[in-house]
FILO-928978 format. One record per residue: residue in three letters; x, y, z of N, C-alpha, C in turn. Coordinates in nm, 4 decimals. Example, Ala and Ser with C-alpha at 12.3 -4.5 7.8 and 13.67 -1.06 7.14 Angstrom:
% FILO-928978
r, npx, npy, npz, capx, capy, capz, cpx, cpy, cpz
ALA, 1.3190, -0.5690, 0.7800, 1.2300, -0.4500, 0.7800, 1.3200, -0.3300, 0.7800
SER, 1.2850, -0.2250, 0.7080, 1.3670, -0.1060, 0.7140, 1.2900, 0.0030, 0.7870
END
This chain:
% FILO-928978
r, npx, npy, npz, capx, capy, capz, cpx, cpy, cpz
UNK, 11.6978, 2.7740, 18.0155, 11.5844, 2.8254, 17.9416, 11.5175, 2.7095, 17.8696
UNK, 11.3891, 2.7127, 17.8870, 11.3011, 2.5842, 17.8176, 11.2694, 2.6285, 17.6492
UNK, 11.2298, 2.5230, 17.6029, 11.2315, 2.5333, 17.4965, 11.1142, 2.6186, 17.3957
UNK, 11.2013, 2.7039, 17.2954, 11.1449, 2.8421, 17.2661, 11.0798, 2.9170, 17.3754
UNK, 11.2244, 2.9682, 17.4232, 11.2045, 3.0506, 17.5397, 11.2416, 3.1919, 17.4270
UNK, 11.2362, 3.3251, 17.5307, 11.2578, 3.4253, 17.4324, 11.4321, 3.4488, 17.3668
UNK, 11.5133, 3.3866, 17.4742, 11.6299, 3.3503, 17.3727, 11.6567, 3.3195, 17.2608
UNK, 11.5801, 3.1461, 17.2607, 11.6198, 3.0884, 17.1187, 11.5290, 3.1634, 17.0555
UNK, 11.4605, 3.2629, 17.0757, 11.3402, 3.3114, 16.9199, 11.4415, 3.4032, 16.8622
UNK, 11.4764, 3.4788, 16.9250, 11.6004, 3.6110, 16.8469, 11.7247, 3.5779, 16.8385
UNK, 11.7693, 3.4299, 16.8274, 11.9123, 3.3724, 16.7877, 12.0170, 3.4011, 16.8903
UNK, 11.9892, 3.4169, 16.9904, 12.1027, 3.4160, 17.1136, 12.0508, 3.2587, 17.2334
UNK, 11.9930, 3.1471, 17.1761, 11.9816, 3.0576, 17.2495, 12.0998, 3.0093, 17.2093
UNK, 12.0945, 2.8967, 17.3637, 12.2427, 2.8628, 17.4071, 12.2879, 2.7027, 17.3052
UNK, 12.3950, 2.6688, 17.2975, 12.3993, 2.5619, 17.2040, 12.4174, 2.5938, 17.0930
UNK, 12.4201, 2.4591, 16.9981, 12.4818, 2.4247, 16.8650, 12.3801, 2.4847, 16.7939
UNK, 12.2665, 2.5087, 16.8231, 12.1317, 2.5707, 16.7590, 12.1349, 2.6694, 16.7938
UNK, 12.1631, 2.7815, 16.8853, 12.1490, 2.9552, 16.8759, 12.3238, 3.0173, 16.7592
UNK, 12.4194, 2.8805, 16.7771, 12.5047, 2.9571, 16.7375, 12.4758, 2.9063, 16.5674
UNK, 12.4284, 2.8277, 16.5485, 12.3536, 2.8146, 16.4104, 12.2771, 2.8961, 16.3503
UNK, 12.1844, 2.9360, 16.4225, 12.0830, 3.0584, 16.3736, 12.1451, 3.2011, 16.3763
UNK, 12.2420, 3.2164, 16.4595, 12.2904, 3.3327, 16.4267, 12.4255, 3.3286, 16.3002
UNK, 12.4770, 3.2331, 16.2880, 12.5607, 3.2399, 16.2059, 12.4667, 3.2784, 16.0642
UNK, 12.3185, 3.1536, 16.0124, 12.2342, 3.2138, 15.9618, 12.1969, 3.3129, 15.9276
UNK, 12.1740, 3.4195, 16.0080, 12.1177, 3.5590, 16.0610, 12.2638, 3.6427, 15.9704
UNK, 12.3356, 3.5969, 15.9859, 12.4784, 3.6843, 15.9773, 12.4921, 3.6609, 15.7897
UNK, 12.4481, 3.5520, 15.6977, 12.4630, 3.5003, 15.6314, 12.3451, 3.5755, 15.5452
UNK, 12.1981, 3.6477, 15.6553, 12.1540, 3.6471, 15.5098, 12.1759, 3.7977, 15.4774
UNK, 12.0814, 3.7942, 15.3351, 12.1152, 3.9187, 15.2925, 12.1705, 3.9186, 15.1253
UNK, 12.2246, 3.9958, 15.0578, 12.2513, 4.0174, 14.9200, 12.3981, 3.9459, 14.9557
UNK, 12.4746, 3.9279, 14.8289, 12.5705, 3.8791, 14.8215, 12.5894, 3.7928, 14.7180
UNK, 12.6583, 3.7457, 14.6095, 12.6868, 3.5867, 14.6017, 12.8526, 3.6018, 14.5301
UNK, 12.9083, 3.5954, 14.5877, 13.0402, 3.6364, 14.5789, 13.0296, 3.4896, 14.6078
UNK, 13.1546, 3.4193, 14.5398, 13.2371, 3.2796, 14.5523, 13.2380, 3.2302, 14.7143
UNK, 13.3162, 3.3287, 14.7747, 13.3329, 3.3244, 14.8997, 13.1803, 3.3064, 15.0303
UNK, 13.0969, 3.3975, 14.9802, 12.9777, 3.3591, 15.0387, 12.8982, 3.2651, 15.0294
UNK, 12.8814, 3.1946, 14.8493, 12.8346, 3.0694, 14.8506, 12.8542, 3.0387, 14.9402
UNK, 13.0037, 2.9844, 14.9608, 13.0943, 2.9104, 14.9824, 13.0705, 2.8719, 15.1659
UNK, 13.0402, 2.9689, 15.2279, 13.0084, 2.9946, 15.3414, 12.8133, 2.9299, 15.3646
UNK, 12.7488, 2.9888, 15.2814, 12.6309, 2.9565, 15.3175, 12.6085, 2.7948, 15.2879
UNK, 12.7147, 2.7236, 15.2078, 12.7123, 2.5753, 15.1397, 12.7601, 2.4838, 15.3101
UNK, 12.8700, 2.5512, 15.3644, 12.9259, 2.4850, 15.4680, 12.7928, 2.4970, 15.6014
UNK, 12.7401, 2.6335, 15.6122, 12.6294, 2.6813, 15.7035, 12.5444, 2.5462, 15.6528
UNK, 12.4619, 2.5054, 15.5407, 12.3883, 2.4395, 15.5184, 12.4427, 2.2551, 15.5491
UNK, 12.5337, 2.2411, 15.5204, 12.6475, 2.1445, 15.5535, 12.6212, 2.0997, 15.7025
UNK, 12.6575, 2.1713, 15.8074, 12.6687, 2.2017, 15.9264, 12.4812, 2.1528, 15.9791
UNK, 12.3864, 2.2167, 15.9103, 12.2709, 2.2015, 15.9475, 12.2009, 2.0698, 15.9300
UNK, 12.2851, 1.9940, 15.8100, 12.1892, 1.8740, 15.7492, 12.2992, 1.7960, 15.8335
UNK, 12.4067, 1.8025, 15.8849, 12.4849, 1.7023, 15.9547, 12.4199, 1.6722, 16.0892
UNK, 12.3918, 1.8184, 16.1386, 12.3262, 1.7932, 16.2975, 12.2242, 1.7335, 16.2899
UNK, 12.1408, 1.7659, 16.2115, 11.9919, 1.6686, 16.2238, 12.0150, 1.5369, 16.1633
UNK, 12.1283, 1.5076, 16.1281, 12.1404, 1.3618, 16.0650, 12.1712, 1.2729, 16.2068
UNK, 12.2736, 1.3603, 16.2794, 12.3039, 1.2187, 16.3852, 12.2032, 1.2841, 16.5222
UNK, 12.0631, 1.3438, 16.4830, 12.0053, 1.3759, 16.5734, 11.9865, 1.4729, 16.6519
UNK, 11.9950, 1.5832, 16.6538, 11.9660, 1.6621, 16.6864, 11.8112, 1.7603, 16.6351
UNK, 11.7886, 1.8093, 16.6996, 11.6761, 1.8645, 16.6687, 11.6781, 2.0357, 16.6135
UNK, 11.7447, 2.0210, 16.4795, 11.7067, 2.1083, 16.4099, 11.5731, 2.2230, 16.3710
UNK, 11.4167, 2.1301, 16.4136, 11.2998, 2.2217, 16.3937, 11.3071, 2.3253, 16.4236
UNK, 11.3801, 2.4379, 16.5360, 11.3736, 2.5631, 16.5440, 11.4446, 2.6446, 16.3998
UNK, 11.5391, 2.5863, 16.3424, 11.5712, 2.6304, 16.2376, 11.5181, 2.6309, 16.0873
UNK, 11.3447, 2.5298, 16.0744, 11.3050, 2.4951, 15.9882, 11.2640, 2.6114, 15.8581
UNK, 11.2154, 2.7122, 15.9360, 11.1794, 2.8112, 15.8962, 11.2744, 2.9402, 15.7912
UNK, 11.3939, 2.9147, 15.8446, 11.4893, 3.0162, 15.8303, 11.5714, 2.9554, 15.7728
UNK, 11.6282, 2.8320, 15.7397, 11.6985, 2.7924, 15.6226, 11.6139, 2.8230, 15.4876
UNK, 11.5282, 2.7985, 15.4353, 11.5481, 2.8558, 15.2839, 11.5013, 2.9430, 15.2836
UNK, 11.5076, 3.0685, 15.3627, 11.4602, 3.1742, 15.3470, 11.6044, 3.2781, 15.3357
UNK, 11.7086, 3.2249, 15.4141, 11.8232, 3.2895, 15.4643, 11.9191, 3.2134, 15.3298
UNK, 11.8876, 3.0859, 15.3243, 12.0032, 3.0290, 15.1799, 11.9657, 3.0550, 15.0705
UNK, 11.8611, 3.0710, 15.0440, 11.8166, 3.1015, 14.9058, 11.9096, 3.1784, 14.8121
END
């Protein structure tokens, strides 16, 4: 599937980036229990690591501070 195909738009694209956005997806919502920080800190962790040694994070630009907030 090429890029932003209808996969990666609804979080079932393949790779380190659909299973990112859905973990995302799974993350947002009410909550702030210790444990969920705790989870959305590592989710965010996970996101600034991949785009550090390159990867192309932009499909996710949108939906990190909307989903971590």
């Amino acid at each position: 599937m090429g890029r932003g195909g209808a996969g990666e738009r609804d979080g079932k694209g393949r790779g380190e980036l659909g299973e990112l956005r859905s973990q995302l997806m799974a993350l947002s919502g009410g909550g702030s229990s210790p444990e969920r920080i705790n989870q959305k800190r590592e989710l965010f962790r996970k996101i600034i690591m991949s785009g550090t040694i390159g990867q192309d994070m932009s499909g996710l630009f949108m939906q990190v501070p909307s989903r971590l907030a």
